[in-house]
C-alpha positions in Angstrom: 1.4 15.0 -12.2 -2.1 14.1 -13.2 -5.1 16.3 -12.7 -6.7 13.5 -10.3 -4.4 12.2 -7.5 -3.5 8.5 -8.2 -5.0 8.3 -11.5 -2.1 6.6 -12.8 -2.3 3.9 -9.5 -6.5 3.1 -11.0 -5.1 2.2 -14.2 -2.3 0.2 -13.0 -5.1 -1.9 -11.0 -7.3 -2.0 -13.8 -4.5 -3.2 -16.3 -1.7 -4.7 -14.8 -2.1 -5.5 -11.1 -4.3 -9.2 -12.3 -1.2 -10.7 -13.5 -0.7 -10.9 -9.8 -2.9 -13.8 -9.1 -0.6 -16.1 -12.0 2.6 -15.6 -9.7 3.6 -19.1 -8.2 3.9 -19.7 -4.3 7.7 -20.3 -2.9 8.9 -23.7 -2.5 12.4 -25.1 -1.0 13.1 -26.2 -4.4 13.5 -22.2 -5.3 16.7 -21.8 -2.7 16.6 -18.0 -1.0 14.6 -15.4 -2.1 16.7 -12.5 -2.7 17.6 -9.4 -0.3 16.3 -6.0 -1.6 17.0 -2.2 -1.2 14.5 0.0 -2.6 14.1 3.2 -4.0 10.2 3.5 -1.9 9.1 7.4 -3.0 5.8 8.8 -1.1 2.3 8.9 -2.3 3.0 10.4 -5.4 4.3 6.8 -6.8 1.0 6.4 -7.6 1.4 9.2 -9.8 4.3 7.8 -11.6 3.1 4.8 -13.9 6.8 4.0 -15.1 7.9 3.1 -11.9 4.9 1.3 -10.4 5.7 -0.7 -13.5 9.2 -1.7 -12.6 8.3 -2.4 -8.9 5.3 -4.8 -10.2 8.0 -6.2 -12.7 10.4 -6.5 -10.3 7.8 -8.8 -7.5 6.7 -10.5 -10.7 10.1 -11.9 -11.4 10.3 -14.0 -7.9 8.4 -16.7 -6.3 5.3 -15.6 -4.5 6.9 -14.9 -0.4 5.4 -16.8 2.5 6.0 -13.4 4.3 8.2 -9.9 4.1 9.9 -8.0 6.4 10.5 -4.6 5.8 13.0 -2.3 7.7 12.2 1.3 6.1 13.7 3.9 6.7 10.3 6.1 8.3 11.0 3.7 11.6 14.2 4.4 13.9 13.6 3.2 17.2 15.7 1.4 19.9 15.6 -1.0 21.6 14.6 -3.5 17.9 10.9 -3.3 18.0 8.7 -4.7 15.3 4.9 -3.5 14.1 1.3 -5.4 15.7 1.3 -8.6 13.9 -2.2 -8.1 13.7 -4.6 -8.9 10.8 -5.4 -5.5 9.3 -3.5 -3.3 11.8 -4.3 0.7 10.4 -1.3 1.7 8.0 0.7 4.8 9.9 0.3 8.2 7.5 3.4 9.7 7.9 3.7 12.4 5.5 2.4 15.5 5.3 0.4 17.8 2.6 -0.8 15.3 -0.3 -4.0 15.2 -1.5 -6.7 13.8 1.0 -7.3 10.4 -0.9 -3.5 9.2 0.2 -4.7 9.4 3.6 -7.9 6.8 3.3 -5.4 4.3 1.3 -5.3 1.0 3.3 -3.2 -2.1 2.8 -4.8 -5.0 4.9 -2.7 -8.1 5.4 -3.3 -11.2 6.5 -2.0 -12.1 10.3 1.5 -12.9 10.8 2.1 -13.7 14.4 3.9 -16.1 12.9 6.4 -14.1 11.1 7.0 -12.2 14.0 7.5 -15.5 16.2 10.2 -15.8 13.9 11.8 -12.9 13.9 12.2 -12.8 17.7 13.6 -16.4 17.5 16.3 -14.9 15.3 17.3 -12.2 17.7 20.2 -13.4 20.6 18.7 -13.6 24.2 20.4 -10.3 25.0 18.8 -8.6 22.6 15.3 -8.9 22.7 12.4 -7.7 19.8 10.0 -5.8 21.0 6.6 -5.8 19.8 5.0 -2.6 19.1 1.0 -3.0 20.7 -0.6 -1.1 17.9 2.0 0.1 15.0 1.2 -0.7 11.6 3.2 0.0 8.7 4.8 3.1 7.8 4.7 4.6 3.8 8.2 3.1 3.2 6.9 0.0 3.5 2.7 0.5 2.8 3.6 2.4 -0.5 5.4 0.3 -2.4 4.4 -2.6 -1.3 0.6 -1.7 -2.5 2.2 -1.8 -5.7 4.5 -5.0 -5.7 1.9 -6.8 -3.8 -1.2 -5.1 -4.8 -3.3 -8.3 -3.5 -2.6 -7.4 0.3 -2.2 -11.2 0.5 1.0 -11.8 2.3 1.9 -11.2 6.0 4.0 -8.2 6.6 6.1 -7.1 9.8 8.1 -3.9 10.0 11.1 -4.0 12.3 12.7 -1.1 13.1 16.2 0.3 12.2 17.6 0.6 15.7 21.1 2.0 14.9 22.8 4.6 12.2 26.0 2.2 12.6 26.4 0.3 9.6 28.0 -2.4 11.0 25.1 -3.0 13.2 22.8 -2.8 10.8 24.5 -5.3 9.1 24.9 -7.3 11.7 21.0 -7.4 11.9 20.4 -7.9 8.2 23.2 -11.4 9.1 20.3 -12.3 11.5 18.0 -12.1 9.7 19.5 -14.3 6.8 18.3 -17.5 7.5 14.7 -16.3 6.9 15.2 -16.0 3.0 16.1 -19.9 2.6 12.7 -20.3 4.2 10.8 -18.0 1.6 10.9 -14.9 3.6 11.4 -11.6 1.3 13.3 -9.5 3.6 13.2 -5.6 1.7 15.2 -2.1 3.2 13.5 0.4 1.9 14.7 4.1 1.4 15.7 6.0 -1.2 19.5 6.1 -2.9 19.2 10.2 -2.4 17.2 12.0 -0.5 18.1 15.9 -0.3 14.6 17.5 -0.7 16.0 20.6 1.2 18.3 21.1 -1.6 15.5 20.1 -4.9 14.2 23.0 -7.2 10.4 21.8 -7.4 10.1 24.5 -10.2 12.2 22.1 -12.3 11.3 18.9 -11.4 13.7 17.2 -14.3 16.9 18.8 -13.4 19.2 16.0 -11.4 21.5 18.0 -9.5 25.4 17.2 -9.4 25.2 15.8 -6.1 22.3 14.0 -6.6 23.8 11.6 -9.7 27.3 12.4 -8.4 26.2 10.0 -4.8 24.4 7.6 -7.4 27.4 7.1 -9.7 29.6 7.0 -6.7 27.2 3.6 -4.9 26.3 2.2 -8.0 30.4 1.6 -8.5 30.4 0.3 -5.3 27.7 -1.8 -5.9 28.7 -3.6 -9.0 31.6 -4.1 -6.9 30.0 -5.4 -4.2 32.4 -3.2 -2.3 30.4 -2.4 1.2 33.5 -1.3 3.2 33.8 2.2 0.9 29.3 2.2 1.0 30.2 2.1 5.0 32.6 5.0 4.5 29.8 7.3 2.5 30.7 10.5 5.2 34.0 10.5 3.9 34.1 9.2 0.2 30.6 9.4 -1.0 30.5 12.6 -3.0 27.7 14.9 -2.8 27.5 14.4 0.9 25.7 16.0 2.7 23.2 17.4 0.5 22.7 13.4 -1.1 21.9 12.5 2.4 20.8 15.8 4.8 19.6 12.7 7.1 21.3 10.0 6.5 18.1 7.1 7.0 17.2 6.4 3.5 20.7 4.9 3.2 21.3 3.2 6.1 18.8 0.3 5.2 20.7 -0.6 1.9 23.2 -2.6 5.0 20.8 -4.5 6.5 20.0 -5.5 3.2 23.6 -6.4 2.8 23.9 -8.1 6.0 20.7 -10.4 4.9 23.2 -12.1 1.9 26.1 -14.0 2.0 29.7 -13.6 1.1 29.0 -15.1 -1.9 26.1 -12.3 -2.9 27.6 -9.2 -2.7 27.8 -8.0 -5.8 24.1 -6.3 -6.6 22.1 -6.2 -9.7 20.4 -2.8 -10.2 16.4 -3.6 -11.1 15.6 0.5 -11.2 18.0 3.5 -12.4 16.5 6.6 -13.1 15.4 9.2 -10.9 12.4 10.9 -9.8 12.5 15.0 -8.6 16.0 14.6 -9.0 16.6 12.0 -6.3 18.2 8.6 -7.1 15.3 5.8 -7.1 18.4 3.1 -7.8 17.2 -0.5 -6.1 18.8 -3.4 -5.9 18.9 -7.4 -5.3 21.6 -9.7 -3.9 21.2 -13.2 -4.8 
């Protein structure tokens, strides 16, 4: 870690972050955006300049979004609710004990009433979206997206992960398809292992076995595009449950697999690695 909290985060807005203003807008002609599960880490991302790099890479690669809707995995709450639509709405800082300057970040998008018009029209009568009066964004969305999208320039809404059933979830993410043919970036973000109950701090660069046994155990499934056996990960997943203590920064990897089609289930891995010994493995399905 630097000696100066986010160092790494001023250089990649000094250096790299520009190339943001040559991406080109979505058009029809582009087809769906892809479907994304992401690897979102904490404040310290802005620590890490590898990764910033790959996110930024990784938004680089598509068509600027008319919108993005984030399900993270900071945000369980039912009945479905989604975040104030608000221009601006105050970012939600919940994390504890990081230096003070993660606390005065902000990430100040444009309105999208729109967006959220939307995504109650694609909801069934019965099943209403609520939204939230005064709920911005949570870190697993406000954190990485300050890097993929450092311009602030695109509506945002949160909607929350009402369910651990994966089915559900899928069925939500199935929903919520029909957005991406009309350039909506629709983005679960968690993290492929989470155990920090179970990480040795004093040795940040070991992996442990249950860590990069899970990862080699999904990414399998993943090339696969097998999502029955990722639905069984209590049973078959090994290094349960120290991989997944809590199991919310997995469960939005199905609504991101609801959000594609039959046709788009096998994924293509944009990060590997890992960070503290946790997975950061993300994915697209295109």
């Amino acid at each position: 870690m630097p000696g100066r909290p986010g160092a790494a985060f001023d250089a990649f807005l000094e250096t790299t972050a520009p190339a943001a203003a040559e991406r080109r807008e979505w058009t029809d002609a582009d087809g769906p955006l892809p479907s994304l599960y992401l690897s979102h880490g904490a404040p310290p991302l802005f620590d890490e300049a590898e990764w910033m790099a790959q996110l930024f890479a990784w938004a680089q690669s598509l068509p600027q979004p008319k919108g993005i809707v984030v399900v993270s995995a900071h945000w369980e709450s039912a009945p479905l609710m989604i975040s104030s639509p608000e221009a601006a709405t105050p970012l939600v800082y919940d994390f504890g004990g990081f230096p003070e300057r993660y606390y005065r970040m902000t990430y100040e998008t444009p309105d999208a009433s729109a967006l959220a018009r939307r995504l109650g029209a694609a909801m069934p009568d019965h099943e209403p979206v609520h939204q939230h009066a005064s709920r911005g964004l949570d870190h697993g969305a406000w954190v990485p997206l300050k890097v993929m999208y450092p311009g602030a320039d695109i509506p945002v809404v949160q909607m929350s992960m009402p369910t651990q059933d994966p089915d559900r979830l899928l069925e939500l993410g199935r929903r919520l398809r029909p957005l991406r043919e009309e350039g909506y970036l629709l983005i679960g973000s968690g993290f492929m292992t989470h155990g920090l109950p179970y990480i040795d701090f004093r040795h940040p660069e070991r992996v442990p076995g249950w860590s990069s046994d899970f990862d080699h155990w999904a990414a399998e499934a993943l090339e696969r595009g097998d999502v029955d056996t990722l639905a069984r990960y209590r049973s078959l997943a090994p290094g349960m449950p120290y991989a997944h203590p809590t199991v919310d920064h997995y469960l939005p990897l199905f609504v991101t697999y609801g959000a594609a089609s039959e046709t788009e289930q096998v994924a293509e891995t944009v990060i590997d690695g890992f960070w503290l010994g946790l997975a950061k493995r993300s994915f697209q399905l295109n």
